[in-house]
N, CA, C and O of each residue as an XYZ file, in Angstrom:
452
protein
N       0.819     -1.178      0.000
C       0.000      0.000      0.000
C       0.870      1.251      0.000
O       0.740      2.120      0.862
N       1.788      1.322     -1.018
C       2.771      2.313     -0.808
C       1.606      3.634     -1.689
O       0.457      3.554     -2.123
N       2.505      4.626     -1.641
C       1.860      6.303     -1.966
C       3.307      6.893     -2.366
O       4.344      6.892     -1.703
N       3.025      7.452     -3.794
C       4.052      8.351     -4.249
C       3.448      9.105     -4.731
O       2.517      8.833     -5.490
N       4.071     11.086     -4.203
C       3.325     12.000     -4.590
C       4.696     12.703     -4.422
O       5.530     12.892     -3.537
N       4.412     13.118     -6.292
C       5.950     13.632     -6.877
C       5.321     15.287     -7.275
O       4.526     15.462     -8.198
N       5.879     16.484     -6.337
C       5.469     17.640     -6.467
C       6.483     18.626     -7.174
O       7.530     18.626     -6.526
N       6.538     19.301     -8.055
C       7.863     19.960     -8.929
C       7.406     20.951     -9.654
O       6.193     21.077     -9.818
N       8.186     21.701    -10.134
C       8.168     22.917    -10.569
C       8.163     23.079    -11.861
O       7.956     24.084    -12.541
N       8.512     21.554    -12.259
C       8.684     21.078    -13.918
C       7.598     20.226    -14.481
O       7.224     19.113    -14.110
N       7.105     21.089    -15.598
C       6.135     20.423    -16.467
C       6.055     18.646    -16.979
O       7.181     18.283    -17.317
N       5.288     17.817    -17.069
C       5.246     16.408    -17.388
C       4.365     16.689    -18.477
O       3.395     17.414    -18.253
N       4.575     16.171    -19.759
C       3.572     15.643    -20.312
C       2.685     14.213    -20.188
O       2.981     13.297    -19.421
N       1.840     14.218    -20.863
C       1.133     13.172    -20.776
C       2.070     11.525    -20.914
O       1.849     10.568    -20.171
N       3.032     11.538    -21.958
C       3.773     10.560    -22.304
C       5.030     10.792    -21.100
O       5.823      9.851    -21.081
N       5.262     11.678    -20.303
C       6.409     11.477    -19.611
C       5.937     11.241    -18.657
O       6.761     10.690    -17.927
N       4.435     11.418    -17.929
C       3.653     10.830    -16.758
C       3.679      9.107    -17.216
O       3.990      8.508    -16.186
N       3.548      8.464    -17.944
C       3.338      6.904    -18.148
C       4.495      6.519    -17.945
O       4.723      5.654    -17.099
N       5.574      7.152    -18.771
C       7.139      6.699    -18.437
C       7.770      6.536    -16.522
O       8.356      5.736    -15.792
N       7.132      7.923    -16.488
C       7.174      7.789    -14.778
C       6.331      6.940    -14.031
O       6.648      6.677    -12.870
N       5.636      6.623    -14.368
C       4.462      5.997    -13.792
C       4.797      4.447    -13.146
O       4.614      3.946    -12.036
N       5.554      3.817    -14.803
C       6.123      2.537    -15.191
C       7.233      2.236    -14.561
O       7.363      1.132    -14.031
N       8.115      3.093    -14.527
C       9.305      3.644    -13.658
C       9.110      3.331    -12.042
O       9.417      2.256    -11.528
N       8.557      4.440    -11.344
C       8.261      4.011    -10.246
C       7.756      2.938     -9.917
O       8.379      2.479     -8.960
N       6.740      2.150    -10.301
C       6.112      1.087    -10.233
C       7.107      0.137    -10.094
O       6.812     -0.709     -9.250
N       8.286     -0.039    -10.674
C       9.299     -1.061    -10.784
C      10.336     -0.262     -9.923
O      11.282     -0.968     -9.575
N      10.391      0.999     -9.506
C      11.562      1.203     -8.245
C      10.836      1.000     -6.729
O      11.517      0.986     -5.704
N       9.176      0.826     -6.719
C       9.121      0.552     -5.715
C       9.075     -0.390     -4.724
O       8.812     -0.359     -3.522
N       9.623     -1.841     -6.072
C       9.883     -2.994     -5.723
C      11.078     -3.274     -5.362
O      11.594     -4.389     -5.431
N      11.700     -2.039     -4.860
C      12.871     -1.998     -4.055
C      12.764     -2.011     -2.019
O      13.651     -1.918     -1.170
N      11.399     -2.157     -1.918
C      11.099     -2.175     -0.563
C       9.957     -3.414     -0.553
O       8.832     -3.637     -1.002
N      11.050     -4.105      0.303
C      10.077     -5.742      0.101
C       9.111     -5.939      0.418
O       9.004     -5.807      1.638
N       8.137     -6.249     -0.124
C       6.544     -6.952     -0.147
C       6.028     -5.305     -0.992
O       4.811     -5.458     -0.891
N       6.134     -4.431     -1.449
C       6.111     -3.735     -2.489
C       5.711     -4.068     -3.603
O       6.417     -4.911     -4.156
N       4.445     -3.569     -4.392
C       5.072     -3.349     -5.755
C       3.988     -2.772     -6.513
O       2.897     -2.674     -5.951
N       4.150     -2.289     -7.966
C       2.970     -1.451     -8.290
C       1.638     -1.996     -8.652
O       0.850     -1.271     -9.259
N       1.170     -3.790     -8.180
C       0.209     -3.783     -7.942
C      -0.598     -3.193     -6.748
O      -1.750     -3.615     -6.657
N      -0.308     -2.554     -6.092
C      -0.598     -1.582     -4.947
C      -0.568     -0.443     -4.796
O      -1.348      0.150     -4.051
N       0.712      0.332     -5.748
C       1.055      1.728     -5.293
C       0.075      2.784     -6.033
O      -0.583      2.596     -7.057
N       0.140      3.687     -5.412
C      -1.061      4.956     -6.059
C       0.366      6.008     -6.141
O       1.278      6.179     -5.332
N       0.023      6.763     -7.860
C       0.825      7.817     -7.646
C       0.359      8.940     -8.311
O      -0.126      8.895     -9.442
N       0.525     10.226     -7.465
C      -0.024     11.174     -7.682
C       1.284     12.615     -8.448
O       2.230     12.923     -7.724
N       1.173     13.173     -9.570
C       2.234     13.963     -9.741
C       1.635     15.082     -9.861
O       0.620     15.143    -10.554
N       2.349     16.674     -8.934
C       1.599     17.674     -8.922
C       2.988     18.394     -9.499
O       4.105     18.526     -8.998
N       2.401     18.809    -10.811
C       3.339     19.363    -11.464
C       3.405     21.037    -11.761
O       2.402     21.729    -11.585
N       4.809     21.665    -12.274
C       4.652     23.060    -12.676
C       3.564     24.057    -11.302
O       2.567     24.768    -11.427
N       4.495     23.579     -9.920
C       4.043     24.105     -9.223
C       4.860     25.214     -8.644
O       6.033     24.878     -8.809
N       4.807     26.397     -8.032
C       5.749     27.151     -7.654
C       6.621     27.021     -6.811
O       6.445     27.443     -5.668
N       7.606     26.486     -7.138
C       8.637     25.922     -5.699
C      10.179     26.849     -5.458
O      10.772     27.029     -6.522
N      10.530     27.147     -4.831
C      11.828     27.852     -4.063
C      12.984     27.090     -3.617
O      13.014     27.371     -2.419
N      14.011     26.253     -3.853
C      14.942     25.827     -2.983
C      16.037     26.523     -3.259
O      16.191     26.852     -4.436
N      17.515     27.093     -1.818
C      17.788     27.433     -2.287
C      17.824     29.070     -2.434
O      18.870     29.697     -2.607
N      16.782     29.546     -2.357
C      16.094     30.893     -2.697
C      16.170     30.915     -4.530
O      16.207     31.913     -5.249
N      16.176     29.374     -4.967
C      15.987     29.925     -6.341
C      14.672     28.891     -7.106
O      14.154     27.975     -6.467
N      14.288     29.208     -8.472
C      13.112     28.626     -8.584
C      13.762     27.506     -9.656
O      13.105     27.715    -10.676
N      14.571     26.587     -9.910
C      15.817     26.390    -10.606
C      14.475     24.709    -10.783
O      13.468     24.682    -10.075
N      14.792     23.534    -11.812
C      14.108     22.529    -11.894
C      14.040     22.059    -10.305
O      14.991     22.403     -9.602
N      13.046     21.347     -9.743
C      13.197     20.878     -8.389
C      11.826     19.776     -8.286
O      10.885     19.729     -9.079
N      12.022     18.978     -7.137
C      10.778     18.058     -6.848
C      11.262     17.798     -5.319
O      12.383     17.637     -4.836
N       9.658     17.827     -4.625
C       9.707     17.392     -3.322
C       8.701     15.852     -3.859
O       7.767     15.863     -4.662
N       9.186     14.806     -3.222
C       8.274     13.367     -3.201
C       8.461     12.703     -2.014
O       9.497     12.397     -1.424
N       7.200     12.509     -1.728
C       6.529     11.872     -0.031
C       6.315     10.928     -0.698
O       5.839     10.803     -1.826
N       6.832      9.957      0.330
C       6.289      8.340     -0.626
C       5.944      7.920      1.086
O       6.791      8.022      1.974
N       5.040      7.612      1.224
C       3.954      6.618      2.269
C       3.713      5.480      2.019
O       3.361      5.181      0.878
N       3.842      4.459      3.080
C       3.836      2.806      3.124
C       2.963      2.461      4.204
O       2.825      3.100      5.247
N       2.560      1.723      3.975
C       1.942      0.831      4.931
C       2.867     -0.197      5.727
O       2.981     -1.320      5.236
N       3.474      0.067      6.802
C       4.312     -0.974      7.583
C       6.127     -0.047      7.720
O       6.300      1.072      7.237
N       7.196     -0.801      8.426
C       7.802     -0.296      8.139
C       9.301     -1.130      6.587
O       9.165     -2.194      5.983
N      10.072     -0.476      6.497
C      11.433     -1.246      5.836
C      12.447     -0.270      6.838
O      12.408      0.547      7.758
N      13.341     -0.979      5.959
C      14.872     -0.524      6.696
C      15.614      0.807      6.013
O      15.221      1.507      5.080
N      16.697      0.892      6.727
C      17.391      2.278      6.071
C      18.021      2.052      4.846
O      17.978      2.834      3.896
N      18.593      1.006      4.867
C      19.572      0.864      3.204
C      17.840      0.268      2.078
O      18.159      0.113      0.900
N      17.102      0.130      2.205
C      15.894     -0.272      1.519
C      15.363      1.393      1.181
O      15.178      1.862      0.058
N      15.218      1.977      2.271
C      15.034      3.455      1.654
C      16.289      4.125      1.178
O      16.007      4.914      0.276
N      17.116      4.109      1.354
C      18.734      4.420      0.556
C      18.430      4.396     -0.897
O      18.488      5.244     -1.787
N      17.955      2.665     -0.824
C      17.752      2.236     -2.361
C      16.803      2.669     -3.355
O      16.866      2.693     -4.584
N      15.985      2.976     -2.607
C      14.636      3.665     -3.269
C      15.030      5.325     -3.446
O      14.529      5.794     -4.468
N      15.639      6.066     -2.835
C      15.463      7.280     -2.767
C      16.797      7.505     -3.901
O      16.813      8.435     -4.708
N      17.892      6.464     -3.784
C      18.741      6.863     -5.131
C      18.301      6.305     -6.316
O      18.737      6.763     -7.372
N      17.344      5.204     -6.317
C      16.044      5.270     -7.738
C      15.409      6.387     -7.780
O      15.563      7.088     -8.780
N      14.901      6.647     -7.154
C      13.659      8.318     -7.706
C      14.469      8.990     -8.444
O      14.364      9.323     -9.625
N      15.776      9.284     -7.232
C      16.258     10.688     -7.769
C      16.890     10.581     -9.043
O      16.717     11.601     -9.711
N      17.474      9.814     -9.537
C      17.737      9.067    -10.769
C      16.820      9.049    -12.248
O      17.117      9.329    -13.410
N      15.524      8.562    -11.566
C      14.493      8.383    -12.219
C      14.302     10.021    -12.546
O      14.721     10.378    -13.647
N      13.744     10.975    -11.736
C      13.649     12.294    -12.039
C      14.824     13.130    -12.931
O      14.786     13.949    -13.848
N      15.684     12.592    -12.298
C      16.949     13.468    -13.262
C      17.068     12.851    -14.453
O      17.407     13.670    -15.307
N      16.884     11.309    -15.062
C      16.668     11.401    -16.155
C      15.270     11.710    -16.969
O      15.381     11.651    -18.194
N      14.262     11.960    -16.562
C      13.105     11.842    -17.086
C      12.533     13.308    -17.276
O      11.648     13.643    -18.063
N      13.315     14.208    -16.274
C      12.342     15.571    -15.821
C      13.559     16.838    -15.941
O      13.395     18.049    -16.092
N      15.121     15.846    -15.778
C      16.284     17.038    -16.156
C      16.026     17.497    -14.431
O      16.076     18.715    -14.260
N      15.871     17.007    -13.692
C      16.240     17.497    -12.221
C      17.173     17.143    -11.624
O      17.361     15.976    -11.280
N      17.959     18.132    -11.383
C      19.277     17.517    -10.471
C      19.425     16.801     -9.535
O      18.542     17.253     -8.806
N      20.007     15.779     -8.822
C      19.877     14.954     -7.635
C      19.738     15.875     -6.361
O      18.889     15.922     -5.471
N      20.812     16.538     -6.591
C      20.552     17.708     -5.351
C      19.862     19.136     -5.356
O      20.233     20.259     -5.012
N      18.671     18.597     -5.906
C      17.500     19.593     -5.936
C      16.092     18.594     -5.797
O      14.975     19.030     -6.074
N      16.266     17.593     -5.459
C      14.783     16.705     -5.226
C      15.130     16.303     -3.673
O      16.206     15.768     -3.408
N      14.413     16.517     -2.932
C      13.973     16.138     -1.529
C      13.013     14.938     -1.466
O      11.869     15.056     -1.906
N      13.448     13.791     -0.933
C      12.351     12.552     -0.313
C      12.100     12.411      0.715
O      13.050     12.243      1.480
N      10.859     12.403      1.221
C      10.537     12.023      2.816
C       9.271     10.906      2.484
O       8.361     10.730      1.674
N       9.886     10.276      3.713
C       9.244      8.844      3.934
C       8.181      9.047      5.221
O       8.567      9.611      6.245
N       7.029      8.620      5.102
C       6.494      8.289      6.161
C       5.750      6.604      6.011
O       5.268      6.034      5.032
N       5.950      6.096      7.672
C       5.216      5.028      7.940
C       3.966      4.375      8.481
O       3.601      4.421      9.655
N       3.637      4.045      7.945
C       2.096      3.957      8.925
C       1.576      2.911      9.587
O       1.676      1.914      8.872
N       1.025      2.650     10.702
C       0.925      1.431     10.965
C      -0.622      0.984     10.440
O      -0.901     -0.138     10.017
N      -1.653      2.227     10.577
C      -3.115      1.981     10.058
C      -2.816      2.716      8.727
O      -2.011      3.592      8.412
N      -4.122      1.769      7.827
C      -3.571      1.945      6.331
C      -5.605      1.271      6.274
O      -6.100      0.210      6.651
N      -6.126      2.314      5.729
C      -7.261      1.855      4.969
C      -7.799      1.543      3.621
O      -7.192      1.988      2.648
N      -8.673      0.960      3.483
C      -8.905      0.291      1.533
C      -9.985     -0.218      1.755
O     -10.146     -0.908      2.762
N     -10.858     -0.020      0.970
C     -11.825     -1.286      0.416
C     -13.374     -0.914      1.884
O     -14.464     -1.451      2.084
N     -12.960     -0.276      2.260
C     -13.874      0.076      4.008
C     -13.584     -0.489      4.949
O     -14.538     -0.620      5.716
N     -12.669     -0.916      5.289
C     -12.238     -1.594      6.180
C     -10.100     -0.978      6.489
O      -9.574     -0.142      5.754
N      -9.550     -1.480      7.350
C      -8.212     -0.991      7.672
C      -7.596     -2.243      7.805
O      -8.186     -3.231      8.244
N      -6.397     -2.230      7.430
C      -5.244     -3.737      7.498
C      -4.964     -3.465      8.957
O      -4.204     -4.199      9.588
């Protein structure tokens, strides 16, 4: 029940949202019992962002799980994104921010795991 919500200052088209889409889906099978039969992802694009004090390409992405993983499992995932973004979107590694949160309640379907 993972959640990726990729927020940036840089435009996606329609064909570079599927590329990403496909992308993530297969980096988030970098955190075990993962994978994009589960994940929801949301991209809020060409939004006004500052890092820096400058408005330069950038992305903040919150990725949310249901349960926890380990630190080198998020290591692994967070040097996929940033990867993934810098080739796909032209964002520099050190201009995308990832934060992780964990959850222990996680709802679906009307009911909670």
């Amino acid at each position: 029940m993972p959640y990726i919500c990729t927020t940036t200052n840089v435009g996606i088209s329609a064909e570079k949202e599927k590329v990403l889409k496909q992308k993530l889906g297969k980096a988030i099978e970098l955190l075990p019992g993962k994978s994009e039969r589960w994940l929801m992802l949301s991209f809020v694009p060409e939004t006004k962002m500052y890092f820096h004090g400058d408005s330069d390409n950038m992305a903040f992405v919150d990725v949310s799980i249901f349960g926890k993983s380990s630190p080198q499992n998020y290591q692994s995932l967070t040097s996929e994104i940033t990867k993934i973004l810098n080739e796909e979107l032209g964002i520099e590694k050190d201009c995308i921010y990832v934060k992780y949160e964990e959850s222990s309640y996680w709802g679906w379907n009307g009911s909670n795991f």
